[in-house]
C-alpha positions in Angstrom: 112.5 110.6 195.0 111.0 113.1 193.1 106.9 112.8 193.1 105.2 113.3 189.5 101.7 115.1 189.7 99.2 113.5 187.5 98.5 117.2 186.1 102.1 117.2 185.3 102.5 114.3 183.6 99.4 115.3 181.6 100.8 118.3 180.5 103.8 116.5 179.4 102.4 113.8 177.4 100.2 116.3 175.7 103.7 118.0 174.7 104.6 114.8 173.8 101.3 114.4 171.6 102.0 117.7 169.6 105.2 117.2 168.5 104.4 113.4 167.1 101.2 115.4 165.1 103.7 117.4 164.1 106.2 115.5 163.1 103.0 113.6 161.1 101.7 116.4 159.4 105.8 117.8 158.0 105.5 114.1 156.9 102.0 114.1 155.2 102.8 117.4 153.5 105.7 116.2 152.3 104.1 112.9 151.1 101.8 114.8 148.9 104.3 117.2 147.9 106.1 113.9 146.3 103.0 112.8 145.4 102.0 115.8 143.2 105.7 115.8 141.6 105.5 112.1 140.6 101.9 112.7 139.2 103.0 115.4 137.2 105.6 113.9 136.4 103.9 110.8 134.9 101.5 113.0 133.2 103.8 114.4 131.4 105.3 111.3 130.2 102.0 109.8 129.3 101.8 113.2 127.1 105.1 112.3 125.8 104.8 108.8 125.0 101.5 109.9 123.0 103.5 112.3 121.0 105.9 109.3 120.5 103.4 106.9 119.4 102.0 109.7 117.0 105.2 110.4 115.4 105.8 106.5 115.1 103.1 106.0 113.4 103.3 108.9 111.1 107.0 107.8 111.2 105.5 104.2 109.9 103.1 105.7 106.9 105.7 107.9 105.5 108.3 104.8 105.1 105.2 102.6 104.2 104.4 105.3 100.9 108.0 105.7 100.2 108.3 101.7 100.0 105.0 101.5 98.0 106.6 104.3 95.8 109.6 102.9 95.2 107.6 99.4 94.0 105.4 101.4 92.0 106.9 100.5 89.3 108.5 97.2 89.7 107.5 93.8 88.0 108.9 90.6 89.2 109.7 88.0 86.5 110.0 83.9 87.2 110.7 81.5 85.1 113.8 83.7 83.3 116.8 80.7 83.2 119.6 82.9 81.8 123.1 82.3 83.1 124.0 86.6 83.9 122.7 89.8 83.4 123.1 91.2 80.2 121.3 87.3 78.8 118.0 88.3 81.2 118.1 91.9 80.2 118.1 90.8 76.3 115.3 88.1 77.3 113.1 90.8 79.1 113.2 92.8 76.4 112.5 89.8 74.2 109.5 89.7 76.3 108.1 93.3 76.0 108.6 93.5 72.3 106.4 90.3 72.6 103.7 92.3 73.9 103.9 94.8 71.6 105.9 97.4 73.6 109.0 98.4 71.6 112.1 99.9 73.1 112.5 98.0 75.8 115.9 99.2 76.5 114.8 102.5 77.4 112.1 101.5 79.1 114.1 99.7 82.0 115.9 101.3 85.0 116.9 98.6 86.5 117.4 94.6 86.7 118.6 92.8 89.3 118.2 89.0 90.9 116.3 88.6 93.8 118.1 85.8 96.3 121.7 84.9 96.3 121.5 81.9 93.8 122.6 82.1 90.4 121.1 83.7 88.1 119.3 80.6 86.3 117.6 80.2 90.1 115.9 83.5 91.0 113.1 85.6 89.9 114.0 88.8 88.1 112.9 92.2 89.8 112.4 95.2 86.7 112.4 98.5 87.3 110.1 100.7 84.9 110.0 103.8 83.7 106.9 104.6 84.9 103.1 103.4 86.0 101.5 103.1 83.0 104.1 101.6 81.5 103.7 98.5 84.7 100.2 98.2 84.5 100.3 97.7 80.2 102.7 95.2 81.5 100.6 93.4 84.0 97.2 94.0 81.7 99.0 91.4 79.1 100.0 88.8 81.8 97.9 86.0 79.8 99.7 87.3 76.6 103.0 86.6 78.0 101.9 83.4 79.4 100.9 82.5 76.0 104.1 83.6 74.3 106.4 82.7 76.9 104.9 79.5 79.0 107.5 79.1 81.5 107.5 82.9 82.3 105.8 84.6 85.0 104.6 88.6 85.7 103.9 89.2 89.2 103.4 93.0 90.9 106.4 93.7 93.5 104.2 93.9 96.9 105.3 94.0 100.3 104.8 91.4 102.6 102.0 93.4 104.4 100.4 93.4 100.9 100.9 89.8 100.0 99.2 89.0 102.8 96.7 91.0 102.5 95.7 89.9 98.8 95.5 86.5 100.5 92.7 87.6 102.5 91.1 89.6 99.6 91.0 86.4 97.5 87.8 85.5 99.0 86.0 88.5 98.6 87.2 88.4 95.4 86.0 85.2 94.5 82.6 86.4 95.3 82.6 89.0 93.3 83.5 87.3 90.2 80.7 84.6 91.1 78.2 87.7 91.0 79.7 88.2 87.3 81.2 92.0 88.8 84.2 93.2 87.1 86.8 92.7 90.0 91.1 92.9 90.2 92.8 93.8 92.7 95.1 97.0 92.8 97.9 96.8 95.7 96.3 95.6 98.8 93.0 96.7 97.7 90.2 94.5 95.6 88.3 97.2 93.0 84.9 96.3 92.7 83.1 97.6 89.7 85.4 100.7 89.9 85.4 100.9 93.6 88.3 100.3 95.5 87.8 98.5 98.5 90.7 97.8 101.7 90.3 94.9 103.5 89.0 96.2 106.8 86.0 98.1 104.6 85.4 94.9 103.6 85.4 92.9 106.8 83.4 95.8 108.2 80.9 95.3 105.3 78.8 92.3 106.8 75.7 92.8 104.3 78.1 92.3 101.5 76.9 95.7 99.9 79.8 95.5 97.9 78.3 93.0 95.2 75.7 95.5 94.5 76.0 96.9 90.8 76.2 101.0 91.1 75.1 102.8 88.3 77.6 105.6 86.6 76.6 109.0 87.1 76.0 109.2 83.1 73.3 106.9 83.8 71.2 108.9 85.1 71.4 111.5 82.4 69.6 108.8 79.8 66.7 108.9 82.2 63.0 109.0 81.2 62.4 111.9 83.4 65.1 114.7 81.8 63.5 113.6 78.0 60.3 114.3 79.3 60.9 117.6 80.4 61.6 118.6 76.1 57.9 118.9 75.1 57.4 121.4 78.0 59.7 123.8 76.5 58.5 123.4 73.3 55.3 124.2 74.8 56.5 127.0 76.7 57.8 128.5 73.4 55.0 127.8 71.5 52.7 129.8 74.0 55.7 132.8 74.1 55.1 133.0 70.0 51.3 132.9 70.4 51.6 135.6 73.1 53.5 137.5 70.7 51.2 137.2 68.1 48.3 138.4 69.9 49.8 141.5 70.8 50.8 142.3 67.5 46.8 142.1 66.3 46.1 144.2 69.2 45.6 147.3 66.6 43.8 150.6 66.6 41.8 151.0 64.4 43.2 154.6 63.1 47.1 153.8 63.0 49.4 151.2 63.2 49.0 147.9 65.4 50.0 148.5 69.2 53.7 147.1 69.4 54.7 146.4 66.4 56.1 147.7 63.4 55.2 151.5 62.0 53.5 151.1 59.0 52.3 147.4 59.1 48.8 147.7 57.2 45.8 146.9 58.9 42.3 145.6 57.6 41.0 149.1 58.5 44.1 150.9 55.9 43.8 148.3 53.6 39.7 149.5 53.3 40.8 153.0 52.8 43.5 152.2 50.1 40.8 150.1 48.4 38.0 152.6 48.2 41.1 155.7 47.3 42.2 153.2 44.6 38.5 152.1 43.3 38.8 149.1 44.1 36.2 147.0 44.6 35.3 146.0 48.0 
């Protein structure tokens, strides 16, 4: 039987010791490599998905302005109960002409039913020739309701923007109850000619939008630009008197100091006197 020394079993334990650090550290090293890939690796996604939400939402404004474009100049009409197309076109234009805006025909891109009911059942969505054209339209909505009662002019909004005029209604209500010239525009309320979005107005606790600006031309009726006229009359009153004084700054031999040759002066008028007998 083969006898183990104590030194020798040291020795080979200690063997065994360096190649389980070893064996650790290969692993640790190659745990951090993996580490450092996957952290590079989910930076660059969280880069990546940033880009992605940027582009979505850019992605989201442009379709939002080419929808609010393309509504831009739609009306919807209820209350229209003709049996097909060419009886709602005639009755649209019926309903222009009321208003005073001749033409009609030209004036209309497009018609069409909205829904899939008949066409005594759904509202009427018109396409315009242009803005203007719309808001003269919507401007005269209490016209046509006088005119026509069982018609209706509505703006074409978005769902987004319905919803939002929902919200606006109570702002808007305190507006008119301050007596301030208030409609909305879109899914904005204009305020005394300010346009205001709903989160502007949530935002705006102290209800500064009720105060009454004043117009720029305002301030050009103020007190303080009148009063500055007397001071330039003033100013060219003492630029005369200056003026004036030089001139009667004269020798007494020749012509006044800066002014005209040959402008008499008491002491010529003396001598032509006395030459010309003259009394004095």
């Amino acid at each position: 039987m083969t006898t183990i020394t104590l030194e020798a079993l040291n020795d080979l334990l200690d063997s065994k010791l360096s190649v389980t650090n070893q064996g650790v550290k290969l692993l640790e090293d190659k745990l951090d490599q993996n580490f450092k890939i996957i952290s590079e690796g989910m930076s660059t996604m969280k880069e990546e998905i940033i880009v992605m939400k940027e582009e979505q939402t850019k992605q989201g404004k442009q379709i939002n302005q080419l929808e609010m474009d393309k509504r831009n100049t739609n009306i919807i009409l209820h209350g229209i109960k003709e049996e097909s197309y060419h009886q709602s076109l005639i009755k649209t234009m019926e309903i222009l002409n009321g208003i005073g805006i001749q033409g009609s025909k030209y004036l209309i891109k497009d018609l069409r039913k909205l829904g899939k009911g008949k066409w005594t059942d759904c509202p009427l969505l018109v396409s315009l020739i242009s803005v203007p054209l719309k808001i003269d339209i919507l401007k005269n909505k209490n016209l046509i309701k006088e005119k026509f009662p069982n018609v209706i002019v509505k703006d074409d909004l978005s769902k987004e923007a319905r919803e939002k005029r929902i919200q606006l209604a109570e702002y808007s209500k305190l507006a008119h109850d301050n007596n301030l010239k208030v409609y909305m525009k879109q899914d904005k309320l204009v305020v005394n000619k300010k346009e205001w979005t709903l989160e502007e107005l949530q935002k705006d606790l102290g209800h500064t939008f009720l105060n009454k600006y004043k117009r720029p031309r305002d301030e050009d009726k103020s007190p303080n630009k009148n009063a500055k006229k007397p001071q330039g009359s003033i100013s060219r009153k003492n630029s005369i008197e200056k003026y004036l004084i030089q001139t009667m700054d004269i020798d007494e031999n020749g012509p006044p100091i800066g002014t005209q040759k040959g402008l008499i002066t008491p002491a010529r008028l003396q001598t032509q006197q006395t030459n010309s007998g003259t009394p004095k």
